[in-house]
N, C-alpha and C positions, 0 to 999 in steps of 0.2 A: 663511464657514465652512460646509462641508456638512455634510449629517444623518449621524447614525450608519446603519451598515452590518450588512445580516443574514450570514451565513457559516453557512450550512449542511454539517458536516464528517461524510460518511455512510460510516463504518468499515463492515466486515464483521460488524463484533460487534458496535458503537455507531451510531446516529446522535445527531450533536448539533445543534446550532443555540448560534453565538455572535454576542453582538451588539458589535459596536468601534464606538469612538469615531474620527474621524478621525486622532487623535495615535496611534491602536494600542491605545487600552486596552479592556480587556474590561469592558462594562457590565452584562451578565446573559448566561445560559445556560440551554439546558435540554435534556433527553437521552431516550432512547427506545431499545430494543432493537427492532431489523427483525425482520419476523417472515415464514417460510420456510413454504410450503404446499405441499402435492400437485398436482398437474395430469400426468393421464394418465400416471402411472409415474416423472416428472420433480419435482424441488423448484425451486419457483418462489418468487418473491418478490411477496407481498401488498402490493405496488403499491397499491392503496387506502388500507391501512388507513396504511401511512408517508407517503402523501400529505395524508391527513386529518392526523395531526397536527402537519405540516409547516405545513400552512395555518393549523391554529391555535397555532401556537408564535407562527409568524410575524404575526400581526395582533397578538397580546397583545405583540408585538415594538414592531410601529410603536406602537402604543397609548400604549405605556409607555416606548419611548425615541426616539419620534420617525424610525424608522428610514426611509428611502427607498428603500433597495434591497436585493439581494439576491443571493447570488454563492452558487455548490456546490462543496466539493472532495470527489472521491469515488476509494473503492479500486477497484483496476486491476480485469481480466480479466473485465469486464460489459458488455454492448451491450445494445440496445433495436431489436426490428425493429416501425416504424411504418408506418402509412396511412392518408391524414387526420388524425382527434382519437383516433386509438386506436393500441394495440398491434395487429399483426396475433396476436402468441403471446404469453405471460408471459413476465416476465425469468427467466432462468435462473439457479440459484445454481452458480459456476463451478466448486465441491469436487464435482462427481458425474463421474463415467468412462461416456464411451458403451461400447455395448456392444462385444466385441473383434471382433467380425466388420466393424462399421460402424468404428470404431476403426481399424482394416488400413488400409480403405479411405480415409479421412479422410487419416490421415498419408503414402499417398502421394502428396497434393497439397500437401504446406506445402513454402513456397518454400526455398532453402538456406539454412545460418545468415550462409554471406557478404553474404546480400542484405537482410535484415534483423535480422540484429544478434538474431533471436528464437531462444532455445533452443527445443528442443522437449520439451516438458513432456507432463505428464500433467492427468488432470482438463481442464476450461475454463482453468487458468493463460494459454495462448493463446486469448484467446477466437474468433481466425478458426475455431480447429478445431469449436466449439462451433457459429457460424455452418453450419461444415460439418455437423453432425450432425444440425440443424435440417430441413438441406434434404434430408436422409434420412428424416427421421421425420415430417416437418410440411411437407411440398413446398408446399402450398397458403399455409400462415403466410409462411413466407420467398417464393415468388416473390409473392404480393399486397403485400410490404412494399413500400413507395412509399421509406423511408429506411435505414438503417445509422447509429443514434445508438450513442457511447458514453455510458457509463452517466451520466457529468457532463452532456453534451449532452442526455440525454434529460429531465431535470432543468430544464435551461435550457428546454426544448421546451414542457414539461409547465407553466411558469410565465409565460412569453412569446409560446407559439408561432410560435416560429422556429425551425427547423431550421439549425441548424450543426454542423460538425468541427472539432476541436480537434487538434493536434501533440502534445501529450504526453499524450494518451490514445491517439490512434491508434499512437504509436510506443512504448507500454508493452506488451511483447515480445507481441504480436498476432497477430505475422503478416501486418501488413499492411498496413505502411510500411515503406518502404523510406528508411532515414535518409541513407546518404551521398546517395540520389539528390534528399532531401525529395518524393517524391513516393509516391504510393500502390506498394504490391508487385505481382510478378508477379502473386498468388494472385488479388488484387483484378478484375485486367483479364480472367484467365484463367472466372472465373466470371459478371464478367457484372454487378461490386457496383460498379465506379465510378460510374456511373452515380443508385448508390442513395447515396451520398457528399455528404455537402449542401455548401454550397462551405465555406472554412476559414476560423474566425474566429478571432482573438489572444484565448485566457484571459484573460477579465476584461474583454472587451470588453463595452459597452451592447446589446442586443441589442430590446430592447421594454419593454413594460410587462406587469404584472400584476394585474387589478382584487380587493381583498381587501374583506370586511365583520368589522368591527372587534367586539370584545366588545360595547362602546358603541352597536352598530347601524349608524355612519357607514360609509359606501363609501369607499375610498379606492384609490388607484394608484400601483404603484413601480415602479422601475426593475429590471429584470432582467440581471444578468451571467451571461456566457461560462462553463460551468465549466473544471474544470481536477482533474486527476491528482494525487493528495495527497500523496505523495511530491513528486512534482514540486514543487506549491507550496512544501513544506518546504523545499528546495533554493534556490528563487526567493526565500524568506523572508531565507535566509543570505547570499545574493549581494544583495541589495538594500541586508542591511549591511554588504556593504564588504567580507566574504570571496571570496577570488577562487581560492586553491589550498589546497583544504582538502577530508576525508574528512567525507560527511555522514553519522552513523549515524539512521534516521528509521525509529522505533518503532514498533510497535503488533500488530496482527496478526501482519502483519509484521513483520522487520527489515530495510530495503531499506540497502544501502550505497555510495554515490556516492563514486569518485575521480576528482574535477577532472583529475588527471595523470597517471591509467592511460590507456595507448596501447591502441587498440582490439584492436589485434594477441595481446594477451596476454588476452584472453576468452577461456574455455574453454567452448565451448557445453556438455558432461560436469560442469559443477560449479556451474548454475547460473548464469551469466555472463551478463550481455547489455549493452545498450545500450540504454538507456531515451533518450526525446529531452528535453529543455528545450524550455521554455517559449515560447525564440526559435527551435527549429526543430535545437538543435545535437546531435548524441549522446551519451551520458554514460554511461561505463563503470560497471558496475553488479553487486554480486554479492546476493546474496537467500537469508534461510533464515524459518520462519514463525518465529518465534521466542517473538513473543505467543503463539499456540496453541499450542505443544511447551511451552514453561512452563504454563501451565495444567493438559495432560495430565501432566507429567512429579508436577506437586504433587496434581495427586488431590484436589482439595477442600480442602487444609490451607489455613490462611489465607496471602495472601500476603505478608504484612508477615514480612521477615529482616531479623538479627541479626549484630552481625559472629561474638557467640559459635556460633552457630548457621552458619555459613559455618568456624570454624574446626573445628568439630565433624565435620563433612564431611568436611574433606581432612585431617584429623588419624585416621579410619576409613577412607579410603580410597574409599568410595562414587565411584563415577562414574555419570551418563548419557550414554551413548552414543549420535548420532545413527541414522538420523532419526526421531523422531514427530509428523513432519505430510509432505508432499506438496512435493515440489521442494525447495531446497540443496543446499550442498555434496559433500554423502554422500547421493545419491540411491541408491535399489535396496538399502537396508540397514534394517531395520527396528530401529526404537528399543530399548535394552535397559539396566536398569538391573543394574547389576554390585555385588556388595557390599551392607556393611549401612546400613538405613536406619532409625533409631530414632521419634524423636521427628513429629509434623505439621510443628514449627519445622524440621527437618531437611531434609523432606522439599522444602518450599518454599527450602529451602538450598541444595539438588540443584540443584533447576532452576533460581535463578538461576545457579548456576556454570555449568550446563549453558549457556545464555544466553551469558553470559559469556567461555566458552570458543569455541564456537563462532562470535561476534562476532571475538574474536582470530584464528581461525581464518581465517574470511571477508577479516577483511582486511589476511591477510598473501598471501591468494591473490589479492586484488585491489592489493597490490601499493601500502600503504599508506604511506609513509613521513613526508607531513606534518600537518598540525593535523587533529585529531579532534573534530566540532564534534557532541552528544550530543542530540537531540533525540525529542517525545514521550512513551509512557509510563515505561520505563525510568529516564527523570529522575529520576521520584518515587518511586521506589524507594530511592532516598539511600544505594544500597550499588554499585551496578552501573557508574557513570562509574568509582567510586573504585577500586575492583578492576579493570577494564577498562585502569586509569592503572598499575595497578603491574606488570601484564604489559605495558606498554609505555614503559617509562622514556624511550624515546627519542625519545618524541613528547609536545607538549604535547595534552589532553585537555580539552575546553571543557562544561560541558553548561549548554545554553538556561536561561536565566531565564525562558523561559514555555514551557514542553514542547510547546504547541500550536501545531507549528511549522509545520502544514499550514492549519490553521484562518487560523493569520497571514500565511502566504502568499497565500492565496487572496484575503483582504482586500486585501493589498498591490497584488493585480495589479489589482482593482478600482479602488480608490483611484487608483490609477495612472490608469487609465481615465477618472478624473476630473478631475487634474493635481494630485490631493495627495499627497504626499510622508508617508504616518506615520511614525513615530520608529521605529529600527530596533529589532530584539532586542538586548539584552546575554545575554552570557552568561560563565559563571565557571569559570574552570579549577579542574579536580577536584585534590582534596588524592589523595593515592597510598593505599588501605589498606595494612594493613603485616602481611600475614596470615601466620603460617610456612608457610611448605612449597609454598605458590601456585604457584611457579612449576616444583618438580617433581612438582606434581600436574600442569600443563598436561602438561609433558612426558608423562607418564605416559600421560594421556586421548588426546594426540595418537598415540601408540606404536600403542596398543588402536584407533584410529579409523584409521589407513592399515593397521594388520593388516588388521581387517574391508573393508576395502575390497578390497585384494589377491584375499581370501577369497571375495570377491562372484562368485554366478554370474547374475543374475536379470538382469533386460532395467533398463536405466539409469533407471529409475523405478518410484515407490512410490506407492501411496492415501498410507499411513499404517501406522507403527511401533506394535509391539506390544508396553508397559511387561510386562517377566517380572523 
């Protein structure tokens, strides 16, 4: 039987570190907020100091559960430019906007949407464009980078020292894979990066070792995995057990949402749309709103724990939130607005989960959703959001994870896998329907007001971020 496994899962707002058992179960955890600094006008990521306590999660890991190795699942739109044992630049945090004059310039080299399957966004959302902005502002960091890590890869680097590429990082709308070809994009050849490309290793694969010093003082050495794109693994998690045509909703910052059976054709690059790739290389129809952050802003600090009384209170007054308040989905170029009254803190956190709520429904009837809805990450624990989600859509069954941490068990899995162990799959439990009044001519209602404002729209097809009035 093998040792337990570390799982490093580095959200945009979280990092955690979990540690599994071979059968899947989760034996300890522990968690840490990233922390975002200055560098010459840019926000960067302190790289140090998440390393430091990476290393020391991790040893008090093996210490105490025996652990042997070590695997990353990390969020999209991040890269790493290397040389030797260093960065040549800091990582960049991918919510900042070059400036618009370099900005112009920038987007007239992203390749078309038919060649990569990438909308074009704002912010780093792609991060090729960020690459590009780089080699404007910091000529010397980018041309002395010796590689092009994504941000999982660079993880794996920084623990193993091996350089590799990964498929469902590069093909997380980039810029810089080309999916149907599986191969790198025009944009990639056209500058000059294949080259800086390290060759391509399957997520999860063994890649080296890592020497750690234990609390205890003992030296010791584990095995290093492949990372992998955390959405992605969550996907890999549910395919592993046995689902094969099924809508993934996969939580957190984001709301990323995967249909197994949307035909690529029906992407709308204008609504957020793309084609993320899997694990084994294949493309996966994909629609995306941030929907962790718009909740957040939308409740203002009230606590987030709702009520179904608190949820009827809302649509019984009429309140709605209107998208967007964050940067890319569906209603791009519209800035967030709340409409109507809002009484209570409880209420307020009532808003935004409908807001959530609504705009999940939203998403995927534009991606064209019709079977199993399998509910993963944080929104699970929320114990109101599957059930509501289930009664605007009576026509489909509604699953949500028995362990919401469906990227962290992904990522394990592909490891394990790596090892030729097999863990026990996720279950998961079809949601009961809330039975709220009025739910479904509030949607209607919210939906009315949200294709007006769009019609209304005069602004360029993208936003920073919406402004709660």
């Amino acid at each position: 039987m093998s040792a337990p496994l570390a799982v490093f899962d580095l959200g945009k707002t979280n990092s955690k570190l979990f540690v599994f058992s071979p059968s899947g179960e989760i034996l300890g955890q522990a968690r840490r907020a990233p922390e975002w600094r200055d560098h010459n006008g840019m926000r960067v990521l302190d790289v140090r100091a998440l390393e430091a306590w990476m290393r020391e999660a991790l040893a008090l890991a093996v210490e105490k559960h025996g652990v042997d190795s070590v695997m990353f699942s990390c969020h999209g739109c991040t890269f790493a430019l290397t040389a030797g044992d260093a960065l040549t630049h800091p990582i960049l945090d991918y919510e900042q906007e070059p400036p618009e004059n370099v900005a112009d310039e920038i987007d007239g080299l992203i390749p078309d949407f038919s060649e990569t399957y990438s909308p074009r966004l704002p912010l780093g959302l792609n991060f090729g464009r960020h690459i590009l902005w780089l080699e404007k502002v910091a000529p010397e960091a980018a041309a002395g980078a010796r590689h092009i890590l994504g941000y999982p890869q660079f993880w794996s680097w920084r623990f193993s020292g091996v350089p590799v590429s990964e498929v469902s990082y590069l093909g997380c709308h980039s810029h810089l894979w080309a999916p149907l070809k599986k191969d790198f994009s025009s944009l990639v050849d056209r500058r000059g990066w294949r080259e800086k490309m390290p060759p391509l290793a399957r997520a999860g694969a063994a890649l080296g070792e890592t020497e750690l010093t234990l609390p205890s003082g003992k030296r010791c050495a584990i095995v290093v995995h492949n990372g992998v794109h955390d959405s992605n693994a969550a996907l890999h998690c549910y395919r592993a057990a046995g689902h094969s045509s099924f809508t993934l909703v996969s939580s957190g910052t984001w709301v990323i949402i995967f249909n197994t059976d949307c035909p690529l054709s029906a992407l709308d690059e204008r609504r957020d749309m793309l084609a993320n790739v899997s694990v084994d290389g294949a493309p996966m129809p994909t629609i995306r709103f941030m929907g962790g952050r718009e909740f957040d802003v939308i409740r203002d600090g009230a606590p987030p724990k709702v009520g179904l009384e608190d949820l009827q209170a809302v649509i019984d007054k009429g309140a709605v939130a209107l998208p967007s308040f964050a940067a890319g989905g569906p209603v791009p170029g519209v800035g967030g607005e709340i409409v109507g009254p809002v009484g209570s803190d409880a209420e307020r956190a009532a808003l935004a989960l409908l807001y959530v709520v609504l705009m999940t429904d939203y998403s995927l009837d534009l991606i064209g959703s019709r079977n199993t809805i399998i509910v993963d990450g944080g929104l699970v624990k929320t114990g109101i959001y599957v059930e509501a989600l289930a009664q605007l859509r009576p026509g489909q069954s509604l699953l949500a994870s028995d362990n919401p941490e469906g990227s962290a068990v992904g990522a394990a899995i592909l490891a394990f896998e790596a090892k030729g162990i097999k863990p026990k799959a996720v279950d998961c439990t079809k949601a009961k329907p809330t039975s709220l009044r009025g739910l479904e001519d509030y949607r209607a209602r919210w939906r009315e007001m949200v294709e007006k404002r769009r019609k209304e729209q005069k602004g360029p097809a993208s936003q920073t971020a919406g402004a709660v009035s």
